[in-house]
N, C-alpha and C positions, 0 to 999 in steps of 0.2 A: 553522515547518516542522520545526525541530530535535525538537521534545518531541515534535509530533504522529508524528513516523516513530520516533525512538525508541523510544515505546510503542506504536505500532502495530504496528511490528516483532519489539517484546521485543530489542533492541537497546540496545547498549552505545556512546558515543563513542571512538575508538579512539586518540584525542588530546586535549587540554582543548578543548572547542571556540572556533573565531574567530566574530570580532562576524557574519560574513558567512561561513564555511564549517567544513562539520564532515562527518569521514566518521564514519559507524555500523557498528560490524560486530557480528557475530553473538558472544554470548557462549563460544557451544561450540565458534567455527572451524569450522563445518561450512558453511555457503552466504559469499555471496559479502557483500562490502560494499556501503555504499549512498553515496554522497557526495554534500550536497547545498550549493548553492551558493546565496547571495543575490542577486536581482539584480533590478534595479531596474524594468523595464517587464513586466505581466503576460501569461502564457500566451493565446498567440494560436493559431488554428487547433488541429489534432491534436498529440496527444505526440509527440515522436521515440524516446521508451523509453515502455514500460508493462509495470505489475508487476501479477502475477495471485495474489495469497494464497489459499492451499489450507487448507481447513478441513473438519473435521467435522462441526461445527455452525456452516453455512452464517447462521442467521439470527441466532445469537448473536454471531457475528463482528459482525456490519453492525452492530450494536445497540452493541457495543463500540468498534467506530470510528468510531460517529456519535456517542457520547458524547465522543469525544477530539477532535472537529472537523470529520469526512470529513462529506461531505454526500452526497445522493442525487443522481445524475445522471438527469438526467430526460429519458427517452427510451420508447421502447414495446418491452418486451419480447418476442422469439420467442417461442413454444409450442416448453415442454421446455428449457429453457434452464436450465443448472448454474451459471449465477455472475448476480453484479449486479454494475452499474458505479455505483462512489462517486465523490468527487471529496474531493481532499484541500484543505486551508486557501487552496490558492492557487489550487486548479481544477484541479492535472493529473490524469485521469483512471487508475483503476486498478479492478480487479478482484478481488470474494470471488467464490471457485466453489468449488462443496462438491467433495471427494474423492471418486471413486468407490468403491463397497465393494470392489472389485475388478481387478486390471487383469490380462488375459491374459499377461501378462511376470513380472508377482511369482510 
């Protein structure tokens, strides 16, 4: 879990990591940190957090964090739909959604 978010992220350990926990934070100090914990029985039912990575090339993302381990969540997606749902090494569900060109506030 350590390596697969690290590089998923483009994230730094923000301490030497423990056998069982490591927080990640952003090289630039700009978003928040990640901290993830080991622990012993697997993800049951839904997340209680979910992270959504915003990207401009939506389908290069997937492609690079299906080489680092996330997998395909297998579901039927909407018509018109900006993101897909992966599933990372251990199964917690997360999201790539492309950036819009635009947003009425910028």
């Amino acid at each position: 879990m350590f390596a697969f978010w690290r590089d998923a992220l483009r994230y730094v350990p923000r301490d030497p990591p423990e056998e069982d926990f490591v927080v990640l934070r952003d090289p630039h100090g700009t978003n928040v940190n990640v901290s993830i914990s080991k622990v012993p029985e697997p993800r049951v039912g839904k997340n209680r957090l979910h992270l959504d990575l915003y990207t401009d090339d939506r389908r290069a993302e997937v492609e690079r964090l299906l080489k680092l381990g996330a997998g395909l969540h297998q579901r039927i997606p909407e018509e018109e739909e900006d993101f897909i749902v992966l599933e990372d090494p251990e199964g917690n569900l997360f999201c790539v959604v492309e950036k819009a060109e635009s947003s009425p506030n910028e």
